[in-house]
C-alpha positions as CSV (number, residue, x, y, z in Angstrom):
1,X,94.6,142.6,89.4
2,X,94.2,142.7,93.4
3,X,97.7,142.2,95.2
4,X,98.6,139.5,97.0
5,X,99.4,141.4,100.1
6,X,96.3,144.1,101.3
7,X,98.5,146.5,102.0
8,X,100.6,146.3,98.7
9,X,99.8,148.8,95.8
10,X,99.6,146.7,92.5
11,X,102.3,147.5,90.4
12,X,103.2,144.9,87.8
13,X,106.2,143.8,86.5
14,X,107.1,142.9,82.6
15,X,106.0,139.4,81.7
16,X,109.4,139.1,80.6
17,X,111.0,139.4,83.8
18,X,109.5,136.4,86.0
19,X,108.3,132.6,84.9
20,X,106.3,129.9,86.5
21,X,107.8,128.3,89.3
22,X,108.5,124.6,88.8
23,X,105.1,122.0,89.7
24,X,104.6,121.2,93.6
25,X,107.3,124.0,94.3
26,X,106.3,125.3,97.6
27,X,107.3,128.6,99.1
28,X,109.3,128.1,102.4
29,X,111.7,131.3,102.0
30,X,111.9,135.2,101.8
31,X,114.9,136.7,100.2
32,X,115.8,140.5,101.5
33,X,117.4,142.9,98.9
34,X,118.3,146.3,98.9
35,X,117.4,148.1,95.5
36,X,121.1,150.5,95.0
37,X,118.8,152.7,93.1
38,X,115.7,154.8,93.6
39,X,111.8,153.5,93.4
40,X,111.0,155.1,90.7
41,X,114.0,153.3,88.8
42,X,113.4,150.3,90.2
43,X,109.9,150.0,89.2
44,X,110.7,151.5,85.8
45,X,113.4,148.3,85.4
46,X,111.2,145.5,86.6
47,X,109.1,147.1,84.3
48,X,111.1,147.4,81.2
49,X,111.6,143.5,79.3
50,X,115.1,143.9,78.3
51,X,116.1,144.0,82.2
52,X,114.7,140.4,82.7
53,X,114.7,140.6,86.4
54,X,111.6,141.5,88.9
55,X,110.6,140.9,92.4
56,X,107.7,140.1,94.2
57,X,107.7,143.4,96.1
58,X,109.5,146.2,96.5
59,X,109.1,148.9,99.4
60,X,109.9,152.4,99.4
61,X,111.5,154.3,101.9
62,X,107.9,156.0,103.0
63,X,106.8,152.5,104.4
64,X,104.8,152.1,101.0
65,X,104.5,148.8,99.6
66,X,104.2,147.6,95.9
67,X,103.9,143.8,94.1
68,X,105.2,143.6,91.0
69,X,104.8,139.6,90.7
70,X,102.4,137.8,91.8
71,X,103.2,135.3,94.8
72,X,102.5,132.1,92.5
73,X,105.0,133.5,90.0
74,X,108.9,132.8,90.3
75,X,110.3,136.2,90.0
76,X,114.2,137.0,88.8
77,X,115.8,138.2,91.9
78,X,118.2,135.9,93.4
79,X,120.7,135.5,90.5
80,X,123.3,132.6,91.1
81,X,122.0,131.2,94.7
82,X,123.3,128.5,96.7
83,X,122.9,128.4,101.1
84,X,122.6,125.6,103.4
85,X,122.9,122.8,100.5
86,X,120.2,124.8,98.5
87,X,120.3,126.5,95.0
88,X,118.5,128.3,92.5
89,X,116.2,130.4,95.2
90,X,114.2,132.0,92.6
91,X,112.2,128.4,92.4
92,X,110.7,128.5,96.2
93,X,111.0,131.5,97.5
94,X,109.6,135.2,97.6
95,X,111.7,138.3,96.8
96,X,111.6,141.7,98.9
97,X,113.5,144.7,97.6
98,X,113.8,147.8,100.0
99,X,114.9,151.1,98.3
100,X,118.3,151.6,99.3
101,X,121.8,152.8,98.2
102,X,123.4,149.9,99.4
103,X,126.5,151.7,100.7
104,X,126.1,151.0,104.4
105,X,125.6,154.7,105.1
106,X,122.0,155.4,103.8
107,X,119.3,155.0,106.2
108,X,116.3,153.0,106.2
109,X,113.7,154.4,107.9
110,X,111.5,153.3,110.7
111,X,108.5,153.6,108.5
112,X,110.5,151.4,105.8
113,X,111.5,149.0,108.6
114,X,108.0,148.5,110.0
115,X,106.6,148.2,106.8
116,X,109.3,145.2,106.0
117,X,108.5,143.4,109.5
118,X,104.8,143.2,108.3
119,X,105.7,142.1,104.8
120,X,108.0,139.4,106.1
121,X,105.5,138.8,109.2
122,X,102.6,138.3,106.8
123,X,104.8,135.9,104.6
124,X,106.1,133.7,107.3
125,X,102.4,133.1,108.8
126,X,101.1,132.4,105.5
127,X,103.8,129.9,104.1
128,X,104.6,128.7,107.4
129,X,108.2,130.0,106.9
130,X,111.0,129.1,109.4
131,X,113.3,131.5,111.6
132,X,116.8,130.4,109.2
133,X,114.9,130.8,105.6
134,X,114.5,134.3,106.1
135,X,117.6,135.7,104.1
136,X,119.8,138.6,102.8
137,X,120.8,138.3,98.9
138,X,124.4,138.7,100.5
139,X,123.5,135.2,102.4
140,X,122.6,133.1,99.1
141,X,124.4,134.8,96.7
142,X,127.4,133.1,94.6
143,X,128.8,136.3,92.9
144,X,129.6,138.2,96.1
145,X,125.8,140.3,96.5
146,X,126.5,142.4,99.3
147,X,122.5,143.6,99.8
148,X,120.9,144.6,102.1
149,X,123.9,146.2,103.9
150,X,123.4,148.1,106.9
151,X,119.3,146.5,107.5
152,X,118.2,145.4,111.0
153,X,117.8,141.8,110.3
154,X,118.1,140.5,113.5
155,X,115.8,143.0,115.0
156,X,113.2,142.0,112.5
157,X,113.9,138.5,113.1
158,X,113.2,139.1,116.6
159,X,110.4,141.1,116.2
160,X,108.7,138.2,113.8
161,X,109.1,135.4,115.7
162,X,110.4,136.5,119.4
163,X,107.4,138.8,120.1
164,X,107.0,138.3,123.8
165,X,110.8,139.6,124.1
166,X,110.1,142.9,121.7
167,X,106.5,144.3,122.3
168,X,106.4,147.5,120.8
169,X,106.3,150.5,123.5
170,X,102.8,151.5,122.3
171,X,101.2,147.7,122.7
172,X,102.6,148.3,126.1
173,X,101.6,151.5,127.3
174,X,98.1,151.4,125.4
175,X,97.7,148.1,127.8
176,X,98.8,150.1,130.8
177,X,96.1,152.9,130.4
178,X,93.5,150.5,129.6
179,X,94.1,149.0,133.0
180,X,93.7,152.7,134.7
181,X,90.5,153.2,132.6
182,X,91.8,155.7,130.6
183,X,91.4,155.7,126.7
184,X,94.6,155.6,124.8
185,X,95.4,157.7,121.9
186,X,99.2,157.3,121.0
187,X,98.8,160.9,118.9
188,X,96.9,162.4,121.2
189,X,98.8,166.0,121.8
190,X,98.5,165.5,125.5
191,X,99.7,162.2,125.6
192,X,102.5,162.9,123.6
193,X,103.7,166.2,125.1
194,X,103.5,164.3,128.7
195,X,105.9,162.0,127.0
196,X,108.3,164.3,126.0
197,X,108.4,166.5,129.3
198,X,108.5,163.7,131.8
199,X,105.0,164.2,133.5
200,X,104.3,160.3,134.2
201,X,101.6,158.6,134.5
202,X,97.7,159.9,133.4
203,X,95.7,160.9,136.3
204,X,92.4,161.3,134.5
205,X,90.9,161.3,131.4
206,X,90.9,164.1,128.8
207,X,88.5,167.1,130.4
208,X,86.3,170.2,128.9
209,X,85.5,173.2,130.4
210,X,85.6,177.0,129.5
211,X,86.0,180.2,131.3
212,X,85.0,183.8,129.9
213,X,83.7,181.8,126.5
214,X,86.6,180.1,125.9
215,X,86.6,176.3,125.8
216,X,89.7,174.5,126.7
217,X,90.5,171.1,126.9
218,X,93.0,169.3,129.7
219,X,94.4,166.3,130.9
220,X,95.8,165.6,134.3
221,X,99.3,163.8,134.6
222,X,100.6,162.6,138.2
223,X,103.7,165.4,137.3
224,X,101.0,168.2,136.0
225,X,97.9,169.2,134.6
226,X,98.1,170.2,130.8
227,X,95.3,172.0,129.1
228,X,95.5,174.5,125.7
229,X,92.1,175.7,124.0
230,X,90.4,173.6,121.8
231,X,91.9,173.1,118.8
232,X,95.3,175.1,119.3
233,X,96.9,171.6,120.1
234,X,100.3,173.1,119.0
235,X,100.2,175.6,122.4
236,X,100.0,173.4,125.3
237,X,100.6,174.8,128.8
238,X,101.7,173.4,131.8
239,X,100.8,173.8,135.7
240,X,101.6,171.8,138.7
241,X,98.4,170.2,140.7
């Protein structure tokens, strides 16, 4: 079975735990939950028939991604639902759970949070979903669901469908270079150690040369001139022009 999603790892859930959705039932919403217990619990209950619930995906705290029902499929997720004069959730839309306590303390990480803004980003192109049916569990939920607390909504709002207003700093920066005709490489050890030591701007492109046998690599910055020998990356050195 291939996942819906590319990046998703297929993972499935018990036939038990998710039904048909109802004929012509489009999907017009995602629903946004926070697990309260680990992934490998998780997956073990949307896995085990006596729990009767599932969700489409579910995405650990590494960023990594996994279906457990198919799109098609109305997973159990949403419990008692009613928002904006609508109920029953399970029937139209699709269920995200992001490993988390819960407690408003535990993190999620940026590689979580990036890997939910894709998720949801791929979902609303696909379905055509608007801006307001993009939900929390603690928005639809009748029986006081408090999940996902603590989770960035707005910012991943914002970053779905108010791109021009959030570029990333790397779509940015990469354009920037370009425009100097310099190649970009955001993990580059150069490009990253100007970063962190305020050097500004690249002055040239990535250089070779050697002296006494030795061949070095450098990079010239409008603050300084880095260079290191090949391959010892972790011991750059600094100089003034």
């Amino acid at each position: 079975m291939q996942p819906d999603y590319p990046e998703a790892v297929w993972r499935p859930a018990s036939s038990e735990n998710y039904s048909e959705r109802p004929a012509g039932m489009e999907i017009d919403c995602v629903v946004l939950h926070a697990t309260v217990g680990s992934l490998s619990a998780t997956l073990g209950w949307f896995s085990n028939p006596d729990s009767g619930v599932s969700a489409h995906y579910v995405v650990a705290k590494t960023g990594r991604v996994y279906q457990m029902v198919e799109e098609e499929k109305r997973a159990h997720h949403a419990g008692a639902s009613s928002f904006q004069g609508r109920e029953d959730f399970n029937r139209f839309s699709v269920g995200i759970e992001i490993v988390n306590k819960n407690d408003g303390q535990d993190a999620y990480p940026p590689d979580q949070f990036e890997a939910v803004v894709n998720l949801v980003d791929y979902l609303a192109a696909k379905y055509d979903i608007e801006r307001q049916w993009i939900v929390t569990h603690a928005d639809i939920s009748t029986v006081g669901k408090t999940d996902p607390r603590g989770f960035p909504v707005l910012e991943l709002l914002a970053r779905i469908y108010d791109p021009e207003a959030n570029l990333p700093d790397d779509v940015v920066r990469e354009a920037a270079w370009n425009a100097a005709g310099i190649p970009y490489n955001p993990e580059a050890a150069f490009s990253r150690y100007a970063r962190e030591h305020e050097l500004g701007t690249p002055q040239t492109e990535e250089f070779d040369f050697s002296y006494k046998g030795v061949n070095y690599r450098g990079q010239g910055f409008s603050q300084g001139i880095v260079y290191t020998k090949v391959g010892d990356w972790a011991n750059i050195r600094e100089m003034t022009w």
